[in-house]
PDB file of N, CA, C and O in Angstrom, chain B, residues numbered from 101:
ATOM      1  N   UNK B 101      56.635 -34.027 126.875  1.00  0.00           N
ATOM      2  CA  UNK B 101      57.721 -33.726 127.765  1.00  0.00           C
ATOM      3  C   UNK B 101      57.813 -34.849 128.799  1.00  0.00           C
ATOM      4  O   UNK B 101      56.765 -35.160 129.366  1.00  0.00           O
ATOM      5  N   UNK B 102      59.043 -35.555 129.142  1.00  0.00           N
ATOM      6  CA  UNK B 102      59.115 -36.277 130.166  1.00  0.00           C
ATOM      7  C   UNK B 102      59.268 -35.908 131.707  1.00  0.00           C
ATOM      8  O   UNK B 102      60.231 -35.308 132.185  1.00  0.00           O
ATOM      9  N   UNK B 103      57.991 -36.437 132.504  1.00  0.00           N
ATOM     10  CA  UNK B 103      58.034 -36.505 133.609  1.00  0.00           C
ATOM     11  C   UNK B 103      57.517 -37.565 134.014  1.00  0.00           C
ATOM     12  O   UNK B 103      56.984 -38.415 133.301  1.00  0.00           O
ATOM     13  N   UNK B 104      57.677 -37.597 135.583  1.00  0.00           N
ATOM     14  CA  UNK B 104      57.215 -38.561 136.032  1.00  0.00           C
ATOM     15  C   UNK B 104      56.007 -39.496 136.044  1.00  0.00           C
ATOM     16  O   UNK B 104      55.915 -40.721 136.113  1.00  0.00           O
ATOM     17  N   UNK B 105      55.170 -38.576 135.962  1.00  0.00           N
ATOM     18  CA  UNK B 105      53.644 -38.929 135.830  1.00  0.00           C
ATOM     19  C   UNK B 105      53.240 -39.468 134.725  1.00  0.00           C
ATOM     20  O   UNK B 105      52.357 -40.326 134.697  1.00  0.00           O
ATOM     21  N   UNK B 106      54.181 -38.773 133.121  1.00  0.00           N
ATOM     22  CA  UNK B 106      54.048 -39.292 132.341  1.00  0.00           C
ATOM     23  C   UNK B 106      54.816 -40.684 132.072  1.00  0.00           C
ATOM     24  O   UNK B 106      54.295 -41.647 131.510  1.00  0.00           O
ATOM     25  N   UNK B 107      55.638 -40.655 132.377  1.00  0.00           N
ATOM     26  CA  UNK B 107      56.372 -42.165 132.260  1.00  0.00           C
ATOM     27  C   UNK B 107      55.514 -43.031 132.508  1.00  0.00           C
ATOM     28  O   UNK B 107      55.588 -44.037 131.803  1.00  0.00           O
ATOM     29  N   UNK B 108      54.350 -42.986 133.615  1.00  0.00           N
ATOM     30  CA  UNK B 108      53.914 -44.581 134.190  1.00  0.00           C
ATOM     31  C   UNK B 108      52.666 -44.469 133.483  1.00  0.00           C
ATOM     32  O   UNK B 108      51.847 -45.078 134.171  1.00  0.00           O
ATOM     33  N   UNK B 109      52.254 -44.128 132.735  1.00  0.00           N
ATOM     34  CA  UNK B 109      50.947 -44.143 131.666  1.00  0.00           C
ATOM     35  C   UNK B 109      50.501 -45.095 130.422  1.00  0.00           C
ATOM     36  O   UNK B 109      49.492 -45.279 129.741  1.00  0.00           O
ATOM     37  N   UNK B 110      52.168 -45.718 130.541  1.00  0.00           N
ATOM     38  CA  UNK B 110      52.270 -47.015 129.673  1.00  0.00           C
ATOM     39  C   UNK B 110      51.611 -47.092 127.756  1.00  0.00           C
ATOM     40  O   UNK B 110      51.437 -47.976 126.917  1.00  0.00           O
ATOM     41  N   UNK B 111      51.376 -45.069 127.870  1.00  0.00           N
ATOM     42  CA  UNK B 111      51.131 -44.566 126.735  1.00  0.00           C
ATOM     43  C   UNK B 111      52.806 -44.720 125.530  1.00  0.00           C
ATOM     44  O   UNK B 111      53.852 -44.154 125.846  1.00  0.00           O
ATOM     45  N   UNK B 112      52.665 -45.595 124.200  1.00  0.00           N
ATOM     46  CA  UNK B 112      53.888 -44.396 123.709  1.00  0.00           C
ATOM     47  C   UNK B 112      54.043 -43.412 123.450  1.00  0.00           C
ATOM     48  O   UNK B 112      53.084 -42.741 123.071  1.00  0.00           O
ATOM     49  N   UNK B 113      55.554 -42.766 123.547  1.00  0.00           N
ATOM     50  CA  UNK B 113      55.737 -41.588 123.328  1.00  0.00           C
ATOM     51  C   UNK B 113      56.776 -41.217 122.234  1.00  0.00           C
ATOM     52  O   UNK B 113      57.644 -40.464 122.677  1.00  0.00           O
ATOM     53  N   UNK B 114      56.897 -41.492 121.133  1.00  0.00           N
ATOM     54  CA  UNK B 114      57.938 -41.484 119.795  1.00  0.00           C
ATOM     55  C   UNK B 114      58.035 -39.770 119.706  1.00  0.00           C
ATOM     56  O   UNK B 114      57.864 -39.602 118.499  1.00  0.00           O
ATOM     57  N   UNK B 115      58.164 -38.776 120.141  1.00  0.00           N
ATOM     58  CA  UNK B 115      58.350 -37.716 120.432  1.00  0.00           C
ATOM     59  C   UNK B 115      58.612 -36.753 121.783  1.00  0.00           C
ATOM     60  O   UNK B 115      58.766 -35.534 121.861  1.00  0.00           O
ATOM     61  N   UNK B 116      58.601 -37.663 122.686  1.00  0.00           N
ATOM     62  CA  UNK B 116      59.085 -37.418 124.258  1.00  0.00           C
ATOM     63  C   UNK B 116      60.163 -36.819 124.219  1.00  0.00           C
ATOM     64  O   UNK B 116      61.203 -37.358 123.839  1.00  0.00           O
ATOM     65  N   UNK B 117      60.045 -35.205 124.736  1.00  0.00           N
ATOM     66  CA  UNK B 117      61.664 -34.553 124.782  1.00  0.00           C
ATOM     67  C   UNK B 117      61.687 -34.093 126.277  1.00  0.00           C
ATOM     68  O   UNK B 117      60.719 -33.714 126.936  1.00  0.00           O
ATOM     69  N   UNK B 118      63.232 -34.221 126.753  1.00  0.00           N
ATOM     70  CA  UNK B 118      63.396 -33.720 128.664  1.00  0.00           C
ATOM     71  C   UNK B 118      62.613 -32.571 128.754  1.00  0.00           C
ATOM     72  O   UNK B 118      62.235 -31.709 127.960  1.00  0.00           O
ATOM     73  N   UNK B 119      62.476 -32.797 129.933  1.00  0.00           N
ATOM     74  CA  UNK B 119      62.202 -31.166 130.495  1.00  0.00           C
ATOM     75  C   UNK B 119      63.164 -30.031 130.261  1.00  0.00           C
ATOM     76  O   UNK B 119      62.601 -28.966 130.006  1.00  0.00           O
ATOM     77  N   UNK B 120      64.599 -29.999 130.288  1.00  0.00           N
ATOM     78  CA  UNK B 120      65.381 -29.418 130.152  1.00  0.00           C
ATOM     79  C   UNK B 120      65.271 -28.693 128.319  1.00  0.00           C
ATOM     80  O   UNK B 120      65.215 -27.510 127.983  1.00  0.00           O
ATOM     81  N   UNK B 121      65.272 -29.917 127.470  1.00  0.00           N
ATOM     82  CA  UNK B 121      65.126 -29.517 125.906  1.00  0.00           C
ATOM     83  C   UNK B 121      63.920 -28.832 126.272  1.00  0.00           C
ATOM     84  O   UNK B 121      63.963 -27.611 126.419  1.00  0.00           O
ATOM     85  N   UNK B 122      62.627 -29.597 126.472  1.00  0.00           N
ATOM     86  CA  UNK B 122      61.639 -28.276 126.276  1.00  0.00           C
ATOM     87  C   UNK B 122      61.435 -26.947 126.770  1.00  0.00           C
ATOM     88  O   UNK B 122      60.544 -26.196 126.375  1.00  0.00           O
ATOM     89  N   UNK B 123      62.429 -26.638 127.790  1.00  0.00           N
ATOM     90  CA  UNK B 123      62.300 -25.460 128.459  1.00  0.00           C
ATOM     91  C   UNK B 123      63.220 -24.529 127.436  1.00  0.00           C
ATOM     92  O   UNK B 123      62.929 -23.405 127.026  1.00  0.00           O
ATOM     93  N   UNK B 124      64.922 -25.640 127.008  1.00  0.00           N
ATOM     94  CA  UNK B 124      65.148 -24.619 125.719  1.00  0.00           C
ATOM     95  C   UNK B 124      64.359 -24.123 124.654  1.00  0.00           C
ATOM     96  O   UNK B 124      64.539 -22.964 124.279  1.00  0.00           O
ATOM     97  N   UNK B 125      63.267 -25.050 123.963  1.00  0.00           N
ATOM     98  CA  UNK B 125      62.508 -24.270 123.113  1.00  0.00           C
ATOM     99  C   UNK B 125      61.450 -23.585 123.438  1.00  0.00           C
ATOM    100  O   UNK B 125      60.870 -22.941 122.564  1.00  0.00           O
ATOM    101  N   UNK B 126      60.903 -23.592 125.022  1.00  0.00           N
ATOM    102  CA  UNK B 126      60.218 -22.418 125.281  1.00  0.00           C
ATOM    103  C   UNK B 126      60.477 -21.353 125.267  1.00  0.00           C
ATOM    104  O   UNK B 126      59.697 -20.459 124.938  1.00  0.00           O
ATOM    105  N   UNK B 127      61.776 -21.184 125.664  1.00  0.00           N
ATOM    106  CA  UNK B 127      62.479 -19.560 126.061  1.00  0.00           C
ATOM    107  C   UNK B 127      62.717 -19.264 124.932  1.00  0.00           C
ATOM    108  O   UNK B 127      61.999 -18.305 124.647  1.00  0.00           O
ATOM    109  N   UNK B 128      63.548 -19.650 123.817  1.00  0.00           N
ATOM    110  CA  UNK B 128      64.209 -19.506 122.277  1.00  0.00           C
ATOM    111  C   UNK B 128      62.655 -19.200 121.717  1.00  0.00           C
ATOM    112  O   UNK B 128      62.422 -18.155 121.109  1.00  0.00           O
ATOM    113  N   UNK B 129      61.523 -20.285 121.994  1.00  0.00           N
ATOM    114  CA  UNK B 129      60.311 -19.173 121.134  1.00  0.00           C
ATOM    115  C   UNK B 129      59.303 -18.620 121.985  1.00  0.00           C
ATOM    116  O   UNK B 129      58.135 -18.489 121.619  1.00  0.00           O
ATOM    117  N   UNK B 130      59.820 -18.224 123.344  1.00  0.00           N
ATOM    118  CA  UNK B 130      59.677 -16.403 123.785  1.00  0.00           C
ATOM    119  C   UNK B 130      60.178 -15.557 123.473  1.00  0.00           C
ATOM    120  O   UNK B 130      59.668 -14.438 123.505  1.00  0.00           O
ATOM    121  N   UNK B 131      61.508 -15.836 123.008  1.00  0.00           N
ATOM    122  CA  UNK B 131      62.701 -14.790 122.560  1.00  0.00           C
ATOM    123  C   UNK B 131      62.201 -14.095 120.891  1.00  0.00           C
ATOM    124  O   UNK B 131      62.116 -12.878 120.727  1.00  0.00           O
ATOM    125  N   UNK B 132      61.880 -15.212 119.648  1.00  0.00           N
ATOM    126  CA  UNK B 132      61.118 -14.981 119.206  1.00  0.00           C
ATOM    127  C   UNK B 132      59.869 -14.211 118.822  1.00  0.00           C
ATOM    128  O   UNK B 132      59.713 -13.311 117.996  1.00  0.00           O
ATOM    129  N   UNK B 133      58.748 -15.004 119.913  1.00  0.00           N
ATOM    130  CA  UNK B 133      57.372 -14.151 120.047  1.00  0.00           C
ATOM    131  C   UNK B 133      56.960 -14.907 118.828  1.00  0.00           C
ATOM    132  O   UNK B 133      56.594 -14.081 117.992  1.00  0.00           O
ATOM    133  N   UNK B 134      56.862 -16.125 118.368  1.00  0.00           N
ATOM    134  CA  UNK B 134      55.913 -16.504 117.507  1.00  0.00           C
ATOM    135  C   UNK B 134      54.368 -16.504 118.141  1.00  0.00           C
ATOM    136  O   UNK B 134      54.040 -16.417 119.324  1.00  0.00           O
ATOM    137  N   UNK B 135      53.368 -16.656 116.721  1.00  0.00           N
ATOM    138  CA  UNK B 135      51.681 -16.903 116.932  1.00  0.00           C
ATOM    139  C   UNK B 135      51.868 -18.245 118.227  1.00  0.00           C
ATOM    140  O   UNK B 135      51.584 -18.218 119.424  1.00  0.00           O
ATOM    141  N   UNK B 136      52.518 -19.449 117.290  1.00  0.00           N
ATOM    142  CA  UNK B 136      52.175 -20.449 118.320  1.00  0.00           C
ATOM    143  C   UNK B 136      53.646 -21.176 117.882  1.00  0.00           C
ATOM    144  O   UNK B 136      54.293 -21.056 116.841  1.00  0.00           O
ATOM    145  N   UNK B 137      53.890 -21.918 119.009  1.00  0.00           N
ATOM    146  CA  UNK B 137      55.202 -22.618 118.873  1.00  0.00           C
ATOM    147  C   UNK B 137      54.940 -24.176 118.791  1.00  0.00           C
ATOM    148  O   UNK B 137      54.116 -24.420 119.673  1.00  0.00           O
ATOM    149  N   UNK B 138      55.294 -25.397 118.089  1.00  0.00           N
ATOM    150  CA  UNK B 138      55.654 -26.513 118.483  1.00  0.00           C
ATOM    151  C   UNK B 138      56.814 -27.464 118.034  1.00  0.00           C
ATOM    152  O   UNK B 138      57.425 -27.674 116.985  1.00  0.00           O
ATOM    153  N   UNK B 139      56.838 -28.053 119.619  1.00  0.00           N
ATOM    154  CA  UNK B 139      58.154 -28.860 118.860  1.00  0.00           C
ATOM    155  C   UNK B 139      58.107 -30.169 119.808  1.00  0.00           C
ATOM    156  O   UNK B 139      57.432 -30.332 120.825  1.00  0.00           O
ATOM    157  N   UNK B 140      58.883 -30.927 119.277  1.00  0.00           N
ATOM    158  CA  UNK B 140      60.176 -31.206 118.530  1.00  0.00           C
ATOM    159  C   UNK B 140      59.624 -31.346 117.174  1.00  0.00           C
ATOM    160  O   UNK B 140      58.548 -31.941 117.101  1.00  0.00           O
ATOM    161  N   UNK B 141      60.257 -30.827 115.874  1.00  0.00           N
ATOM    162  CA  UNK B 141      59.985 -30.932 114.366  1.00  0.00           C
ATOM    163  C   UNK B 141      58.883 -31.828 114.225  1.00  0.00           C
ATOM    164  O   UNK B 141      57.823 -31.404 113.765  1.00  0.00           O
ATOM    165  N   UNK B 142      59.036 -33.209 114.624  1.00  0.00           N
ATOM    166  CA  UNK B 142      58.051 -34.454 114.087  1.00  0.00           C
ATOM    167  C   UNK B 142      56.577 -33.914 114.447  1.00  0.00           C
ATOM    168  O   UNK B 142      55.563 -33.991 113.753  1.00  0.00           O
ATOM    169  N   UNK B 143      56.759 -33.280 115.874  1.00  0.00           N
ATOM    170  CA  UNK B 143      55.134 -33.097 116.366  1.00  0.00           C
ATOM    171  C   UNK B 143      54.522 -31.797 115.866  1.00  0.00           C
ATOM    172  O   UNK B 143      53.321 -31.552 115.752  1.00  0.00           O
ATOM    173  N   UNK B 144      55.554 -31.005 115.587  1.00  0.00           N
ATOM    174  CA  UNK B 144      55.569 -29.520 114.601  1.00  0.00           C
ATOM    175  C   UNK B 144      54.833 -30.055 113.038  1.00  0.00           C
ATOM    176  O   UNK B 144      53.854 -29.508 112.529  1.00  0.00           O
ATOM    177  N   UNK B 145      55.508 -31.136 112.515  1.00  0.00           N
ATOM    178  CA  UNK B 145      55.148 -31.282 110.926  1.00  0.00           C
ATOM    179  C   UNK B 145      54.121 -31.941 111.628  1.00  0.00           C
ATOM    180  O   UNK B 145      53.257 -31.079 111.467  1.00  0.00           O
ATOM    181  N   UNK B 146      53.387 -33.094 112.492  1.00  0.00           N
ATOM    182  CA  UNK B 146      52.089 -33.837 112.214  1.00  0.00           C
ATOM    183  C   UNK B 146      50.778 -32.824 112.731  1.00  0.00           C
ATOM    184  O   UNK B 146      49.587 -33.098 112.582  1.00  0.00           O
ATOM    185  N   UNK B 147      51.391 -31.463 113.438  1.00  0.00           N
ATOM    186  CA  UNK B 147      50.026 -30.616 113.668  1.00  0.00           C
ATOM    187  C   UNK B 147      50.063 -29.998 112.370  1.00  0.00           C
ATOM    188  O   UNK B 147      48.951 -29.872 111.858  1.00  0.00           O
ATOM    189  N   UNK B 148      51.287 -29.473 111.528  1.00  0.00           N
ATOM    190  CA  UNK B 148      50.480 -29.294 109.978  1.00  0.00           C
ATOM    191  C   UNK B 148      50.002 -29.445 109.716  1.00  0.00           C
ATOM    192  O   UNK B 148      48.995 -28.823 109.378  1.00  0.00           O
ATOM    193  N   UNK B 149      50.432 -30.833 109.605  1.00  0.00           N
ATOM    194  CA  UNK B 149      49.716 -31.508 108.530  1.00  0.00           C
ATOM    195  C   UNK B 149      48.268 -31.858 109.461  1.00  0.00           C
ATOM    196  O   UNK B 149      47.398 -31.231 108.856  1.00  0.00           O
ATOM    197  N   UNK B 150      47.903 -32.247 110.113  1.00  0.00           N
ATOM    198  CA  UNK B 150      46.699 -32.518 110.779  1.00  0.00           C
ATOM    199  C   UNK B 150      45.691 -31.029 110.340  1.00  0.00           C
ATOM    200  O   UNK B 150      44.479 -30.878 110.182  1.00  0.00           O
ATOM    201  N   UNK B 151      46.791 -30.156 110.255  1.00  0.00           N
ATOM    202  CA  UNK B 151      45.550 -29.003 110.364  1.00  0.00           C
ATOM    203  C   UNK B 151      45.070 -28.262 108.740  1.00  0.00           C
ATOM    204  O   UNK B 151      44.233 -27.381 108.542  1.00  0.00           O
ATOM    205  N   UNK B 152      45.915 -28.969 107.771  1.00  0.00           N
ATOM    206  CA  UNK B 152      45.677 -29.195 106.281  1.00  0.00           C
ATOM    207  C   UNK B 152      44.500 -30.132 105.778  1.00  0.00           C
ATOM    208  O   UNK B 152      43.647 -29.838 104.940  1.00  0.00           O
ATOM    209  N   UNK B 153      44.644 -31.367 106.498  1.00  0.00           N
ATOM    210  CA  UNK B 153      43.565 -32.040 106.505  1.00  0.00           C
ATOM    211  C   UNK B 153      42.012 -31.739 106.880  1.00  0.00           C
ATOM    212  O   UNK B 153      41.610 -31.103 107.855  1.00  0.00           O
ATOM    213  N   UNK B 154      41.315 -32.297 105.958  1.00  0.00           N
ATOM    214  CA  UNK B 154      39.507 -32.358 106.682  1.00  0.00           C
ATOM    215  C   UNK B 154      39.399 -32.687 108.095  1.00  0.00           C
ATOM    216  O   UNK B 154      39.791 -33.642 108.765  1.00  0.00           O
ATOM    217  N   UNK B 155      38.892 -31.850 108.298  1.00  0.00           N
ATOM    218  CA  UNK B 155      38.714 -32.309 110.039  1.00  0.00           C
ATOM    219  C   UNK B 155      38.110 -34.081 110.254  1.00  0.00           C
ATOM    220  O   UNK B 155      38.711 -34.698 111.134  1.00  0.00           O
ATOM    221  N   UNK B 156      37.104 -34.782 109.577  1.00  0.00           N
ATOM    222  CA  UNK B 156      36.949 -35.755 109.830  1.00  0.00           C
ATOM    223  C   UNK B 156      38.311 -36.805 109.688  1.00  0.00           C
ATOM    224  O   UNK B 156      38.195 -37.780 110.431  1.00  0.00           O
ATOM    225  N   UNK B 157      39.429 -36.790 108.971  1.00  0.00           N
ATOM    226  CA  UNK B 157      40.483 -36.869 108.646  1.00  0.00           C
ATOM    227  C   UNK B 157      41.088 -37.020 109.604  1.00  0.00           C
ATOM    228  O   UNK B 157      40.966 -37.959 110.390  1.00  0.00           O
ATOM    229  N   UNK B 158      41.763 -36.197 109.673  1.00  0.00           N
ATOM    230  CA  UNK B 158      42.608 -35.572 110.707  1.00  0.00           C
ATOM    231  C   UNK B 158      41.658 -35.933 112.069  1.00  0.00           C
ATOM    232  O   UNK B 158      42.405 -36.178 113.016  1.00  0.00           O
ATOM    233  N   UNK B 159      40.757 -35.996 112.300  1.00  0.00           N
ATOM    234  CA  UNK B 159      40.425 -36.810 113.730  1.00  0.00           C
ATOM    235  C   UNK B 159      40.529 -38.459 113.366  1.00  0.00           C
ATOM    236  O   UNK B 159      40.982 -39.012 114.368  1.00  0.00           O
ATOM    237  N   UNK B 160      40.305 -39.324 112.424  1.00  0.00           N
ATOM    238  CA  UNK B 160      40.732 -40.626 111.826  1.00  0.00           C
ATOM    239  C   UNK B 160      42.129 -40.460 112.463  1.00  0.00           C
ATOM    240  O   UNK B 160      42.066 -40.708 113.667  1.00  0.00           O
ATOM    241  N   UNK B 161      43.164 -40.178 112.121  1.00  0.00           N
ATOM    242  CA  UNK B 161      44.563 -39.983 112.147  1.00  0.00           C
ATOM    243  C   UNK B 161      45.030 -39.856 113.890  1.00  0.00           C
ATOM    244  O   UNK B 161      45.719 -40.621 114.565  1.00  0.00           O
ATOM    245  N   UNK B 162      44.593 -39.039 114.124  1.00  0.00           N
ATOM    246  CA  UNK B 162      44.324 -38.839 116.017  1.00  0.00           C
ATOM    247  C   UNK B 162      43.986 -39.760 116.385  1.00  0.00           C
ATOM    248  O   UNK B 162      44.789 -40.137 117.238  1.00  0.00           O
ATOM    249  N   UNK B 163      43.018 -40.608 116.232  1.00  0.00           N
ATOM    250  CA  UNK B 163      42.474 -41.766 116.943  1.00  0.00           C
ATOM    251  C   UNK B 163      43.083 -42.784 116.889  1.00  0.00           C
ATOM    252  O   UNK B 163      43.233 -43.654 117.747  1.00  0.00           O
ATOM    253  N   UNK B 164      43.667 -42.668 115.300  1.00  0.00           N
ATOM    254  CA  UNK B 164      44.759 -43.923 115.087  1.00  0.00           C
ATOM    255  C   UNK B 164      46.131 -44.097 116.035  1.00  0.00           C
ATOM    256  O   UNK B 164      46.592 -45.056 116.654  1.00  0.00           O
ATOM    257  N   UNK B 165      46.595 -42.594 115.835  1.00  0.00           N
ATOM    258  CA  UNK B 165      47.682 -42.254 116.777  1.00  0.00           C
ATOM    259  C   UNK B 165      47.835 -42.840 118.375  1.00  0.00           C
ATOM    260  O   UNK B 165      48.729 -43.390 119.019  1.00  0.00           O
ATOM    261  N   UNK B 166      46.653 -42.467 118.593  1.00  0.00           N
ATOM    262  CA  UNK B 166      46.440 -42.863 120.143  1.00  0.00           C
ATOM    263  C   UNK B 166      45.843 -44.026 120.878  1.00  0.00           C
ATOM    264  O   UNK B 166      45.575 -44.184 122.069  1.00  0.00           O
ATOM    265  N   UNK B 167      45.695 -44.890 119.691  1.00  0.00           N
ATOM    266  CA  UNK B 167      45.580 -46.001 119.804  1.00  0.00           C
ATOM    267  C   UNK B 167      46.694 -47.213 120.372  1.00  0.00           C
ATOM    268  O   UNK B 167      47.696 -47.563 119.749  1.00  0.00           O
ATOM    269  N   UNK B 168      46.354 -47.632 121.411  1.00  0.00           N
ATOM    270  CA  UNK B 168      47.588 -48.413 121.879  1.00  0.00           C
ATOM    271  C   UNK B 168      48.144 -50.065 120.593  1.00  0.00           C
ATOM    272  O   UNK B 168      49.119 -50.763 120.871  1.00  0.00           O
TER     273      UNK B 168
END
């Protein structure tokens, strides 16, 4: 979610959605009542898939991710 704090972290963010969008998909999945919610789609499909994977895996993949 974009805020301020996050902007100056000089981290990328290829899935950064406003505050405004994420507050729409908070309420829409309160309205709901799912187990667990995530979004936007891209970060929805890579915790899938992260959580399909071997955990040693799927931490490879994380590390890669967050790698500047």
């Amino acid at each position: 979610m974009a805020t301020e704090r996050i902007s100056e972290d000089g981290l990328p963010k290829p899935f950064q959605v406003s505050q405004e969008r994420a507050a729409r998909h908070v309420v829409r999945a309160l309205e709901k009542e799912p187990a667990q919610a995530c979004f936007p789609w891209p970060t929805a499909a890579l915790v899938r898939t992260l959580r399909a994977l071997p955990t040693p895996l799927s931490a490879l993949l994380l590390r890669k991710l967050a790698a500047p």
